[in-house]
C-alpha positions in Angstrom: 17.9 -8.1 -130.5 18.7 -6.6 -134.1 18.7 -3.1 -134.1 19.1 -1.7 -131.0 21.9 0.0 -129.5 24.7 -0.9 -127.2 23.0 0.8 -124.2 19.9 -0.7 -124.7 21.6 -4.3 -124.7 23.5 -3.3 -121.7 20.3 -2.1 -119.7 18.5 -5.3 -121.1 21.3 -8.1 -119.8 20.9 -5.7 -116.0 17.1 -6.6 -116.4 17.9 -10.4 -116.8 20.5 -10.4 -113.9 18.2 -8.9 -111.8 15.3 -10.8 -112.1 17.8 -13.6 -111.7 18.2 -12.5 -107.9 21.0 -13.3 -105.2 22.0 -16.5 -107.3 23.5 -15.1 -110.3 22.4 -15.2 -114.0 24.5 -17.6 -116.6 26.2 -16.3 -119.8 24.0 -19.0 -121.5 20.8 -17.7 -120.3 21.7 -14.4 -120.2 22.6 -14.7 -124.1 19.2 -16.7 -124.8 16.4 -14.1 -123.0 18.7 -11.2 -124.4 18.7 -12.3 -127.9 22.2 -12.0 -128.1 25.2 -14.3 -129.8 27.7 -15.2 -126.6 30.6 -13.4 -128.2 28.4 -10.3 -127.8 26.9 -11.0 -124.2 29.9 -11.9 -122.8 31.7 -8.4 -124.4 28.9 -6.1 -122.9 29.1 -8.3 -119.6 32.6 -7.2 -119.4 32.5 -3.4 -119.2 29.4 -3.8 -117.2 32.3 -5.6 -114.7 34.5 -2.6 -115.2 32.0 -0.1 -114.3 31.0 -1.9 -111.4 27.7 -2.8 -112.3 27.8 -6.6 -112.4 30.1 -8.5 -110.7 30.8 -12.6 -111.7 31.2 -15.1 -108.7 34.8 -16.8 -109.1 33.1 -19.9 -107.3 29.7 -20.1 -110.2 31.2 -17.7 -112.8 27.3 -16.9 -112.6 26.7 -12.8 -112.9 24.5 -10.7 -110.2 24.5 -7.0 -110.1 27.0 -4.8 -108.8 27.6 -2.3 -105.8 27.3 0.7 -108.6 23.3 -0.2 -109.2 23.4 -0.5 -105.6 24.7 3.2 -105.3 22.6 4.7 -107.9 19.5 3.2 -106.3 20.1 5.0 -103.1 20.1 8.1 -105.2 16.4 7.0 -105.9 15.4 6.0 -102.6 13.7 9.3 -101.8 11.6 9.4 -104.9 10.5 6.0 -104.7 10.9 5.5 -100.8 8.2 7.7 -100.5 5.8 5.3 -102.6 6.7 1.9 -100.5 6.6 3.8 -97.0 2.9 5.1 -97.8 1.7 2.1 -99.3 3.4 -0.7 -96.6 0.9 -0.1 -94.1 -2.0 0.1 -96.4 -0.6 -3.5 -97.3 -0.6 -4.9 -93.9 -4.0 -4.1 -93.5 -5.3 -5.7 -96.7 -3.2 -8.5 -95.5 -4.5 -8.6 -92.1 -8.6 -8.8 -93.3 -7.9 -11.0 -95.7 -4.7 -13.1 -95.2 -3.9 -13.5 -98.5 -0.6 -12.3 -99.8 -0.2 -8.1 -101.1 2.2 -6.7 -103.8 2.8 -3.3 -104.8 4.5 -3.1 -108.2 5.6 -0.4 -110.7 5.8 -0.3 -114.4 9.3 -0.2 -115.6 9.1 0.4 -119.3 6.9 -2.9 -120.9 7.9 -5.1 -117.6 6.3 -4.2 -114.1 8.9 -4.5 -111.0 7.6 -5.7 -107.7 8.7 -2.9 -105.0 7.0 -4.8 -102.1 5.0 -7.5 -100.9 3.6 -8.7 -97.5 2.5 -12.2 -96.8 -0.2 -13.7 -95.4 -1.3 -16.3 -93.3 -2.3 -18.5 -96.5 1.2 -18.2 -98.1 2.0 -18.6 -101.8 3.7 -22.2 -102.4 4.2 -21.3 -106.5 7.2 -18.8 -107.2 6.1 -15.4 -107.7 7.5 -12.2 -107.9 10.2 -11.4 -105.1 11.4 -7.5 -104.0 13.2 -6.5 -107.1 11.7 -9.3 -109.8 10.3 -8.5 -112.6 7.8 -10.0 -115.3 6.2 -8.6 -118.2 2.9 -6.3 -118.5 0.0 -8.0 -118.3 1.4 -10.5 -116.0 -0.7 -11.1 -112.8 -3.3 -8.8 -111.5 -1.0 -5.7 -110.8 0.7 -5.8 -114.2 -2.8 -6.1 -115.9 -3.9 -3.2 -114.2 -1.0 -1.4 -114.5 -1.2 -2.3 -119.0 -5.0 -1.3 -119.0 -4.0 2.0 -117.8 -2.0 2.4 -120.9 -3.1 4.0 -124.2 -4.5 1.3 -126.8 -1.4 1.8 -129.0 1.2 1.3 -126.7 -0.8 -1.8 -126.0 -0.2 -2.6 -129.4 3.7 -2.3 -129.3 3.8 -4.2 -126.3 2.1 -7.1 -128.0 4.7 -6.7 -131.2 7.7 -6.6 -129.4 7.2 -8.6 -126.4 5.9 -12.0 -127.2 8.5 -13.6 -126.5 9.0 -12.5 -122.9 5.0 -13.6 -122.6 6.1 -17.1 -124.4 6.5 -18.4 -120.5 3.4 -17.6 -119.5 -0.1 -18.8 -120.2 -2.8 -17.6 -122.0 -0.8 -15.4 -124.1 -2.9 -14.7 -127.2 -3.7 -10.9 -128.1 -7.8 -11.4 -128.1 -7.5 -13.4 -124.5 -5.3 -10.5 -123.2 -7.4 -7.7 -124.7 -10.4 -9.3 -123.1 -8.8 -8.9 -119.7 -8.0 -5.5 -120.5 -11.5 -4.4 -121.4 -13.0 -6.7 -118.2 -10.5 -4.2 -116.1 -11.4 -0.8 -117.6 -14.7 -2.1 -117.1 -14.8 -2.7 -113.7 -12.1 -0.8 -112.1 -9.7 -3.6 -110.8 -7.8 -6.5 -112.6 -8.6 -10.4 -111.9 -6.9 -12.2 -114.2 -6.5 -16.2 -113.1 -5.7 -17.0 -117.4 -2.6 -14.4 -116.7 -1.6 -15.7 -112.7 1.2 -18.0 -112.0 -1.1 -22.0 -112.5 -2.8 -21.9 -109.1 -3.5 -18.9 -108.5 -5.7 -15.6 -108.3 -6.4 -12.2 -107.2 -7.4 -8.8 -107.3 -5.0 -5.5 -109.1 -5.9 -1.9 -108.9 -3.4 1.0 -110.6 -2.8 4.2 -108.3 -2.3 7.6 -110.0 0.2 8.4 -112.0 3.2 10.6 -111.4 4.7 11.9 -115.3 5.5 8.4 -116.5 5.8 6.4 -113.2 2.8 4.3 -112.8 2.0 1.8 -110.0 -0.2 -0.8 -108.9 -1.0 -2.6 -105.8 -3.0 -6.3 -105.6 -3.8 -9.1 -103.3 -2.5 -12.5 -104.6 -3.8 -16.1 -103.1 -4.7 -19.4 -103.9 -7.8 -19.6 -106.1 -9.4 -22.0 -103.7 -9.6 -18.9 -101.3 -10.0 -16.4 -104.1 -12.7 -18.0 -106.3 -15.1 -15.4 -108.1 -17.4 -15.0 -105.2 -14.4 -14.2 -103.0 -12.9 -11.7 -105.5 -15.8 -9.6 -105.2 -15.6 -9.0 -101.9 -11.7 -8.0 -101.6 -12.0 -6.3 -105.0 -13.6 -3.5 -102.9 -11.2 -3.7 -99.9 -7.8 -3.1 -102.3 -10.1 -0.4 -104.6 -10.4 1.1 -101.0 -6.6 0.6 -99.8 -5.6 2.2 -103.3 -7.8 5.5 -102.8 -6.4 6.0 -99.5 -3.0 5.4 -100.8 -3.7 8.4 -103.5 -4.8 10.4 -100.7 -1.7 9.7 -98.8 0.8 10.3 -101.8 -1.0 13.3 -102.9 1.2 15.8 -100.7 4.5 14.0 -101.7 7.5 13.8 -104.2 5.8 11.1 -105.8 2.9 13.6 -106.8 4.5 16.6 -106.8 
């Protein structure tokens, strides 16, 4: 990644380890999604080690994060514990009327980070997104909503600078993802099946902001279940769940 700085290289390797989950990122891959030669990874890896926010298993010499990220996000957890205690049992109702799987995700920068999820009686066989993964905007029905929410140009930057992090998904071209965008501003919620893991379906709606923090909640099943038909009816139970959620957060940190 020519040009940026040594914190924003560090903070982008963290990214990659955490998406990685409890088995540990590579040095290879690491160096690949980062962009950066191995020599440099495997520097910045390093310090992150001697600041305690990576550790590398003696057993896989594969790296996962360390107990300082854990520390720092417990300085967080009563800003953003407030969101995923509101919205849980808003969740488990959507999941109880429809059995289907619900997410609730939050934009992090041009990547939207899955806070929590509740599964259904038809469970998801496909990987998706686990507590703590990440993917890019535009990605699944929560991160469209959440990148339709976003001004036009910052759309644009996204598109610039993050094509290759879309490279693994499908239906990546600008005109199919502006299309999605417009559907969504158009009809209040995201249904994206182009931009869903092969398979699958659903329905995204965004929640109010808070400054910068921006969230999103959606219902995620196979598209056998959620064909168009079907999406029309949930759409309206999750645009429900999310205006009682607003309700709900309106007297709290989160909104304050």
């Amino acid at each position: 990644m020519p040009g940026m700085s040594t914190i924003a290289r560090a903070i982008a390797l963290l990214r990659h380890i955490a998406n990685e989950g409890a088995g540990g990122a590579r040095l290879v891959d690491l160096s690949r999604r980062a962009g950066l030669p191995h020599p440099t990874t495997r520097r910045l890896l390093k310090k992150l080690i001697e600041e305690r926010m990576v550790l590398q298993s003696s057993a896989t010499s594969r790296y996962r994060l360390g107990p300082l990220t854990y520390e720092m996000g417990l300085a967080a957890t009563n800003y953003y514990g407030d969101l995923v205690e509101i919205c849980r049992p808003h969740l488990m109702l959507l999941v109880s009327i429809t059995q289907d799987n619900a997410f609730l995700l939050m934009r992090s920068g041009y990547e939207a980070l899955c806070l929590d999820r509740a599964e259904g009686q038809f469970s998801i066989r496909t990987v998706v997104l686990r507590i703590g993964g990440r993917r890019p905007l535009g990605v699944g029905p929560a991160g469209l909503a959440l990148l339709a929410e976003m001004p036009d140009e910052q759309i644009n930057d996204f598109l610039l600078h993050q094509s290759s992090a879309l490279a693994d998904f499908r239906a990546t071209e600008p005109a199919t993802l502006w299309r999605s965008i417009e559907e969504t501003r158009r009809k209040g919620y995201a249904s994206c099946s182009e931009w869903a893991n092969s398979g699958l379906d659903g329905v995204g709606v965004a929640l109010p902001a808070r400054g910068a923090a921006q969230a999103a909640i959606s219902i995620v099943g196979p598209r056998e279940r959620l064909d168009a038909q079907r999406i029309e009816h949930v759409a309206p139970l999750v645009l429900e769940a999310a205006e009682k959620i607003s309700a709900d957060l309106s007297s709290t940190s989160w909104m304050g």
